[in-house]
C-alpha positions, 0 to 999 in steps of 0.5 A: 351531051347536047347539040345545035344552036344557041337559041333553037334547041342546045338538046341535052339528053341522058347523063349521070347520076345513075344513067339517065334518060332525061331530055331537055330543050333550051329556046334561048330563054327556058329549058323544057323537058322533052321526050325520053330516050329509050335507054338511060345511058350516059358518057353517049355522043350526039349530034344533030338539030333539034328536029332531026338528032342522034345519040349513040353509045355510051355507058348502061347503068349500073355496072359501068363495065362495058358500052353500048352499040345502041343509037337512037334518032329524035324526029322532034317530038320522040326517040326510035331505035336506029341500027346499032353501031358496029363497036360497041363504046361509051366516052365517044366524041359525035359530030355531023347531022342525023344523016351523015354523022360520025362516031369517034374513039371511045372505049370499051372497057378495058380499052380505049379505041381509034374506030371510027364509024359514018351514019347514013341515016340508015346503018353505021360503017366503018370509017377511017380510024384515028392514028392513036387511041382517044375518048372523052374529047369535045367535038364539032363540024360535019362528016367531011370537016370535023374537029376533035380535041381534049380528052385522055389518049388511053383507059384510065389512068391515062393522062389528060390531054389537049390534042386536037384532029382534024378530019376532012371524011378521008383521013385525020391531020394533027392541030393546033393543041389545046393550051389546058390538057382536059377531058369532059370539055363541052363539046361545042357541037354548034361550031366548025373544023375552022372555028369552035369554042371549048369551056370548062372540063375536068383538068385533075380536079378540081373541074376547069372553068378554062375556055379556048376558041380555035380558028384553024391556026391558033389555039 
């Protein structure tokens, strides 16, 4: 997963093959490596800026049979152990700033899952939870004005799908669907509920190399 803008950071952390920790910053040029994690992990959601991010959830390796509660907080030069959110989970969607993030659905195997959770900087609180199941979504916006979209609405092997939510911190409305069901689409974190880009993703194998702008009315 990664996070910010284009030329101050894109932070890319943790990943597969294997779980890994690795972290890396991009300046508009070069990638540089970065701190590590604490804990390898992958299928994790992050946002934030390149001073001040967060990264939770995801899968611990090996095994793959259940997700972690962990979140972890970058400062720009290292990673500390946030509070732990209350559902553990991994294929999680994130948005938001390290201050007032959100957690989206995911699952737990062998479920999937609608909770939803607000960060305050200091501890994760349930929010409100999605109409229906869905993990392995893109997402972007701020905790009053988020957007959600791709992803499988169930535990594998669910199909793929193009739906798309919006949240405004309260409630969640249906959107415009993405034209190519997928899941592991980039998750386009420097966008907004009104305006944001989704690329490539998985559509049945082979991967996708689809991409799609959104602008509030039409996908």
């Amino acid at each position: 997963w990664g996070y910010g803008p284009q030329t101050a950071g894109n932070v890319i952390a943790g990943g597969t093959p294997g779980g890994v920790n690795n972290y890396e910053t991009y300046d508009g040029t070069d990638y540089s490596n970065g701190p590590t994690l604490n804990q390898a992990r992958f299928g994790l959601g992050g946002c934030g800026t390149q001073t001040a991010g967060l990264a939770f959830g995801g899968y611990y390796d090996p095994g793959y049979t259940g997700g972690a509660d962990l979140s972890e907080e970058y400062n720009g030069s290292s990673w500390s152990e946030g509070s732990n959110l209350n559902t553990a989970r991994y294929d999680v969607a994130g948005f938001g700033i390290q201050t007032a993030a959100v957690a989206v659905g995911g699952a737990n195997a062998p479920s999937a899952l609608t909770n939803v959770e607000h960060y305050d900087g200091t501890s994760w609180t349930n929010a409100t939870a999605l109409p229906a199941t869905q993990r392995n979504m893109g997402a972007c916006g701020t905790q009053t004005a988020g957007l959600i979209f791709a992803g499988n609405l169930g535990p594998p092997p669910e199909a793929k799908t193009g739906l798309t939510q919006g949240y405004d911190g309260t409630a969640w409305a249906t959107r415009p669907s993405m034209a190519t069901s997928r899941i592991q689409v980039s998750p386009a974190h420097a966008g907004t509920s009104t305006l944001t880009f989704a690329a490539g993703g998985n559509i049945t194998n082979p991967v996708t190399n689809a991409t799609e702008e959104f602008t509030g009315e039409t996908s």
